[in-house]
C-alpha positions as protocol buffer text, in pm:
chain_id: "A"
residue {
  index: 1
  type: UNK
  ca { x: 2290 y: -14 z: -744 }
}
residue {
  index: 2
  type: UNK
  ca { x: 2191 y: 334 z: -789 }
}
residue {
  index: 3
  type: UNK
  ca { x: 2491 y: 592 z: -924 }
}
residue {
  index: 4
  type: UNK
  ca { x: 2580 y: 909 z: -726 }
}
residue {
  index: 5
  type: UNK
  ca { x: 2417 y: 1209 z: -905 }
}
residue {
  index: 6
  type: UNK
  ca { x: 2664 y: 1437 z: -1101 }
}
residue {
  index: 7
  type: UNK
  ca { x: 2752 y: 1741 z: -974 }
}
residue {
  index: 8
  type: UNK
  ca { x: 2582 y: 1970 z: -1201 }
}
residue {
  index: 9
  type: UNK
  ca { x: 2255 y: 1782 z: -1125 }
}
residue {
  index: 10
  type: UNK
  ca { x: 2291 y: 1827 z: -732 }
}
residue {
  index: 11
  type: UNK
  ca { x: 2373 y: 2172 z: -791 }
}
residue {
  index: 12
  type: UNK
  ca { x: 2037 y: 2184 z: -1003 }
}
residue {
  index: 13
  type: UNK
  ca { x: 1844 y: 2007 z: -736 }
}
residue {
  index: 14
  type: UNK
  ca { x: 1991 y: 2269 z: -446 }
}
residue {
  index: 15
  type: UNK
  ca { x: 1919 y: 2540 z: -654 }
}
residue {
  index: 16
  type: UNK
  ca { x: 1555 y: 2396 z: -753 }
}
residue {
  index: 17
  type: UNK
  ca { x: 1541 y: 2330 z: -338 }
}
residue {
  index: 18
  type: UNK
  ca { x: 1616 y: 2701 z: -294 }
}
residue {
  index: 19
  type: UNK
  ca { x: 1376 y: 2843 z: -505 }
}
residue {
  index: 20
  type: UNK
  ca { x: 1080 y: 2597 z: -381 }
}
residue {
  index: 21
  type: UNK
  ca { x: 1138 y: 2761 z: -32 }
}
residue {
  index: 22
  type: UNK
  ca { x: 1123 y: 3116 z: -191 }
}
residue {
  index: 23
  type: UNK
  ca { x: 824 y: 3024 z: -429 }
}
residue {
  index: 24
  type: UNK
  ca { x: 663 y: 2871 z: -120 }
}
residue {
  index: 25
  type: UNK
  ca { x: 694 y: 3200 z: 100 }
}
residue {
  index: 26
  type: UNK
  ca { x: 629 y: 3407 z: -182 }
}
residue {
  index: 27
  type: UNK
  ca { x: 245 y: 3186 z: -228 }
}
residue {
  index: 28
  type: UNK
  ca { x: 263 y: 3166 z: 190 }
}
residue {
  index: 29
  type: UNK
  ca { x: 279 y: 3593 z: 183 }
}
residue {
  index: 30
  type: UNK
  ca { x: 64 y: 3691 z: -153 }
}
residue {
  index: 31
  type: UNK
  ca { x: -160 y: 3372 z: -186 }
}
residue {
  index: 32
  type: UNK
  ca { x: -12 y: 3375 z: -552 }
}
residue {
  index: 33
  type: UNK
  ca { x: -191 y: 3098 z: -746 }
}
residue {
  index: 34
  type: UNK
  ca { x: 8 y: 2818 z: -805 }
}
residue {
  index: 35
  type: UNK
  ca { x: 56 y: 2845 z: -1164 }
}
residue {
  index: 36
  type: UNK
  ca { x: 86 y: 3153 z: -1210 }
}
residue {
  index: 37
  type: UNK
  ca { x: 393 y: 3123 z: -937 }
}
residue {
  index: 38
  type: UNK
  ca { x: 567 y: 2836 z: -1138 }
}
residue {
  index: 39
  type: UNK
  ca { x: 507 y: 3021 z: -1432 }
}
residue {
  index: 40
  type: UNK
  ca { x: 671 y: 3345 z: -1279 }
}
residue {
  index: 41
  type: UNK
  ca { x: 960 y: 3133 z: -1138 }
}
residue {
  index: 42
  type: UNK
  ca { x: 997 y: 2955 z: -1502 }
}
residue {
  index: 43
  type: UNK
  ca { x: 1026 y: 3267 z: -1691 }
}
residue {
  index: 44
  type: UNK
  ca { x: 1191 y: 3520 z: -1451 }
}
residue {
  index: 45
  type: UNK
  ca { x: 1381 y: 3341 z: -1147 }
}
residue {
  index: 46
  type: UNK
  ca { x: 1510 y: 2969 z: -1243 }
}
residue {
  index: 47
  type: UNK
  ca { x: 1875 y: 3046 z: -1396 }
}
residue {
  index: 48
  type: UNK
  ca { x: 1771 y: 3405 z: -1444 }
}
residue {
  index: 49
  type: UNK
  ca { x: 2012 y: 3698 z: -1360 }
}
residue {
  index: 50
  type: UNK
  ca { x: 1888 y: 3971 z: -1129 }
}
residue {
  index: 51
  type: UNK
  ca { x: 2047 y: 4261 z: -1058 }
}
residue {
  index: 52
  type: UNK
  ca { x: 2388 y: 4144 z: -1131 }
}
residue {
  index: 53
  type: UNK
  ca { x: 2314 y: 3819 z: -946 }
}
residue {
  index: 54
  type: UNK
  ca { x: 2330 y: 3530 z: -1152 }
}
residue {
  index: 55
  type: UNK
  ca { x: 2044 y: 3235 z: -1004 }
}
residue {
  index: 56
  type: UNK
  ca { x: 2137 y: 2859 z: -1039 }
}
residue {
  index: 57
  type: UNK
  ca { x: 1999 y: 2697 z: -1311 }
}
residue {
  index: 58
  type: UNK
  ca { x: 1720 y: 2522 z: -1109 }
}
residue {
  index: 59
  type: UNK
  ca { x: 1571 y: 2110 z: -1164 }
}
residue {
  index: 60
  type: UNK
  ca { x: 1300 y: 2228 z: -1276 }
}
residue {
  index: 61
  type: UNK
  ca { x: 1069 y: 1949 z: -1282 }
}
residue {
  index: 62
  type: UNK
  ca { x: 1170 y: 1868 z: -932 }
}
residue {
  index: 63
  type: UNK
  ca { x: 1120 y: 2237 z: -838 }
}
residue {
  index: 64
  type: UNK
  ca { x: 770 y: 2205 z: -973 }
}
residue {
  index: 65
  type: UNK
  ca { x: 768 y: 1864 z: -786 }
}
residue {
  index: 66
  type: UNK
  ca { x: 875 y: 2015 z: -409 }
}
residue {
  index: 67
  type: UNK
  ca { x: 594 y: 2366 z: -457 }
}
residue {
  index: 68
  type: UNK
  ca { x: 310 y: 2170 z: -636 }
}
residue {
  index: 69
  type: UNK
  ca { x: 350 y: 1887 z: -345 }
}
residue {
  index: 70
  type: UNK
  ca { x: 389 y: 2115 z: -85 }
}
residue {
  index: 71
  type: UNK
  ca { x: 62 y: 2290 z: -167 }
}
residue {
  index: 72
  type: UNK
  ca { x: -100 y: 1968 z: -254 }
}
residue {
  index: 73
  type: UNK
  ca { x: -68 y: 1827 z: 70 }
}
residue {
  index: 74
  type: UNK
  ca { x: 28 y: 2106 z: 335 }
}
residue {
  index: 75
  type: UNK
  ca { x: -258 y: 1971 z: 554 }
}
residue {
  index: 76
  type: UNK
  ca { x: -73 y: 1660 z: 581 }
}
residue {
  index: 77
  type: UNK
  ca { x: 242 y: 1852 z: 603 }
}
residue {
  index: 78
  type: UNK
  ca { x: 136 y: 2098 z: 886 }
}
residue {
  index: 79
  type: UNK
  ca { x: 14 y: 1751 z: 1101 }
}
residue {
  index: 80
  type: UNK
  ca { x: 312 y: 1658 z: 1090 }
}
residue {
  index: 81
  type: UNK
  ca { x: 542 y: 1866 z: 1201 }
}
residue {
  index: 82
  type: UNK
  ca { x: 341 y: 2015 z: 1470 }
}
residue {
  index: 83
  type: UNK
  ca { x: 323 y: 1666 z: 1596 }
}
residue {
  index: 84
  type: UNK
  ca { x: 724 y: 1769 z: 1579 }
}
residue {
  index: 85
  type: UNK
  ca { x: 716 y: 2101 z: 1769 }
}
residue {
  index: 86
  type: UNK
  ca { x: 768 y: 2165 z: 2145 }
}
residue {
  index: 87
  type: UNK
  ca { x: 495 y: 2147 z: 2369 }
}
residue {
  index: 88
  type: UNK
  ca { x: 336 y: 2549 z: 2318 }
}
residue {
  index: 89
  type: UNK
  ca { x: 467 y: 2632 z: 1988 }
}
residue {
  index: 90
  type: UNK
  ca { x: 251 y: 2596 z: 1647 }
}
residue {
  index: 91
  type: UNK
  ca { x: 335 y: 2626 z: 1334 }
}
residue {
  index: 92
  type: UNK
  ca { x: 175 y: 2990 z: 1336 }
}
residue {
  index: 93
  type: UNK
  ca { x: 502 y: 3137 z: 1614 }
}
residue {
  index: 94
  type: UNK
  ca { x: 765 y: 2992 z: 1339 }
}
residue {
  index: 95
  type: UNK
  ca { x: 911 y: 3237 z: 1109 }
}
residue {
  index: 96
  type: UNK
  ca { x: 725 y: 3210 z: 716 }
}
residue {
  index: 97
  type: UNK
  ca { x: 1082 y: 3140 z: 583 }
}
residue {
  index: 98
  type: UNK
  ca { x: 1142 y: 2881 z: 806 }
}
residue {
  index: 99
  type: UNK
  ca { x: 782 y: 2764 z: 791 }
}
residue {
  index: 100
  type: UNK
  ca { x: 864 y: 2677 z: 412 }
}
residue {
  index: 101
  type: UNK
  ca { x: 1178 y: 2500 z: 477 }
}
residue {
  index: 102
  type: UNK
  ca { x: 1041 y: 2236 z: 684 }
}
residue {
  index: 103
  type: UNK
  ca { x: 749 y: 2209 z: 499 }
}
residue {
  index: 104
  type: UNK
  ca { x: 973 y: 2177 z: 193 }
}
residue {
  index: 105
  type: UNK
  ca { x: 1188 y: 1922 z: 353 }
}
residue {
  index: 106
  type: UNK
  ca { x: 894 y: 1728 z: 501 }
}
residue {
  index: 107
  type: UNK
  ca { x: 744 y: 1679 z: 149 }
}
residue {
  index: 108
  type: UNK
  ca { x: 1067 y: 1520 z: 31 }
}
residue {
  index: 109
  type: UNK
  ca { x: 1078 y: 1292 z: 327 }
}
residue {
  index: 110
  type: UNK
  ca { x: 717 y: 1186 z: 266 }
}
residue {
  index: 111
  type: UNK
  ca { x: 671 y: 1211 z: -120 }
}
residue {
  index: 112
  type: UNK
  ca { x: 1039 y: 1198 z: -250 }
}
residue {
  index: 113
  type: UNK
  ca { x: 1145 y: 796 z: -211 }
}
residue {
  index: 114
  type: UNK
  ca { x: 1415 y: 885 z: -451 }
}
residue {
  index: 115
  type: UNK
  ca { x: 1619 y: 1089 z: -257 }
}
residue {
  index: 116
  type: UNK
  ca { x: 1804 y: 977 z: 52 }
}
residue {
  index: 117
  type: UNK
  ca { x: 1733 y: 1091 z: 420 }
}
residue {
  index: 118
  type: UNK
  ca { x: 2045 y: 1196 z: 496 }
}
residue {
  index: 119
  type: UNK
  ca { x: 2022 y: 1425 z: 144 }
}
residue {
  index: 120
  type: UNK
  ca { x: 1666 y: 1577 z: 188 }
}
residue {
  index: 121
  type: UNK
  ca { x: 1803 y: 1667 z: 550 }
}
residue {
  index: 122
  type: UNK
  ca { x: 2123 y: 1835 z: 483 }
}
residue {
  index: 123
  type: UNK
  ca { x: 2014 y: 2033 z: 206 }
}
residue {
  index: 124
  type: UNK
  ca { x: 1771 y: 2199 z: 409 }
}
residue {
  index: 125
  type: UNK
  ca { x: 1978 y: 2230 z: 677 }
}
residue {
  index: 126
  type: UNK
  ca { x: 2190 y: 2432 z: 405 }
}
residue {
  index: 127
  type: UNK
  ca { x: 1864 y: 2626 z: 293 }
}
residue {
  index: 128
  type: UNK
  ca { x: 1817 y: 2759 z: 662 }
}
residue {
  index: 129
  type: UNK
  ca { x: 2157 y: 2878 z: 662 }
}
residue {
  index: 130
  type: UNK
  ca { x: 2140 y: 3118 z: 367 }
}
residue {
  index: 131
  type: UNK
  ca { x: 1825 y: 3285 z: 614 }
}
residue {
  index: 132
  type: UNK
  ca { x: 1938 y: 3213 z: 929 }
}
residue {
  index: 133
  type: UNK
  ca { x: 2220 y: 3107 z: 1223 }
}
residue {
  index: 134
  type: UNK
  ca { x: 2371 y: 2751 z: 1328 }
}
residue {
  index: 135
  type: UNK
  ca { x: 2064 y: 2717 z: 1602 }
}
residue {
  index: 136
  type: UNK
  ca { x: 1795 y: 2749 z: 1377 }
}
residue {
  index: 137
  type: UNK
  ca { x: 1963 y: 2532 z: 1118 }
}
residue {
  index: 138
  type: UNK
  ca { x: 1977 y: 2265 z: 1394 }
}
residue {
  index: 139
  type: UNK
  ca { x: 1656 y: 2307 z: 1456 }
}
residue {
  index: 140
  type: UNK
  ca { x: 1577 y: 2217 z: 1112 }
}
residue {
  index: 141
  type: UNK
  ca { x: 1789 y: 1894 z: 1144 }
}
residue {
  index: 142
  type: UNK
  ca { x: 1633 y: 1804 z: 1447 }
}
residue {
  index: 143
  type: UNK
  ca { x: 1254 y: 1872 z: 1307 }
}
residue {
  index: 144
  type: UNK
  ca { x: 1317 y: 1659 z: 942 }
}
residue {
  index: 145
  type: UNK
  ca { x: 1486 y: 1384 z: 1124 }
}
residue {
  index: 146
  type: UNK
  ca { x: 1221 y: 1312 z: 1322 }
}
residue {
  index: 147
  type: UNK
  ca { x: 1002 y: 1321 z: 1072 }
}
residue {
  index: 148
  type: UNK
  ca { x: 1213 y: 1100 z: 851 }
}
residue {
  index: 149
  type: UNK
  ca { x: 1204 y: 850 z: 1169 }
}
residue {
  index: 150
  type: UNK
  ca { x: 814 y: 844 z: 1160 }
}
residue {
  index: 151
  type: UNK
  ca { x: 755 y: 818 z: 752 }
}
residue {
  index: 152
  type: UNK
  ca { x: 1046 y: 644 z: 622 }
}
């Protein structure tokens, strides 16, 4: 039998969840390379404090684990959740923010055995809300659960 994570070590993982979605748009809008992006989000971002807001001290293997797999296999990724999307939409119409979240959240579903559905889910769910309202949360949900339902 597994043990619940601590605390700090969720709050880690949210925070490491967090920045992967940033890191993600930030490579998704610049076409930074990847390691010079970890290495920027290592040194200045993870647990840093900018302008008088202090960030989260960050998992930061498993941050490097969500952006390097995200990149790694965003082909795989994309398939898969336009398989997800309503007849008419591609990926392309969805917001870049929310664009990373699912792709995020989708990695963790495929890649991520370790961390329960009902986890990977919600904390993305929680990501969209610090960018956006209750619908387009839900629309998260819906969008990771089917994918959970097709590779778990």
């Amino acid at each position: 039998m597994t043990s619940a994570p601590s605390p700090r070590r969720s709050i880690a993982r949210s925070a490491a969840r967090l920045a992967a979605v940033q890191a993600l748009y930030q490579r998704e809008m610049e076409g930074t390379a990847l390691v010079r992006l970890l290495d920027e989000f290592h040194q200045h971002r993870l647990g840093a404090v900018i302008e008088d807001e202090h960030y989260a001290d960050a998992e930061v293997a498993f941050f490097d684990d969500v952006v390097s797999g995200v990149d790694a296999r965003c082909d795989e990724i994309d398939l898969l959740l336009s398989e997800r999307l309503a007849q008419g939409w591609n990926l392309a119409r969805l917001d870049k923010t929310m664009l990373q979240i699912l792709r995020a959240g989708a990695y963790e579903l495929i890649a991520r055995a370790d961390v329960p559905v009902g986890t990977a889910i919600s904390e993305y769910v929680d990501v969209a809300k610090a960018f956006f309202d209750d619908r387009e949360a839900k629309f998260v949900n819906g969008i990771l659960d089917a994918v959970a339902r097709q590779v778990r």
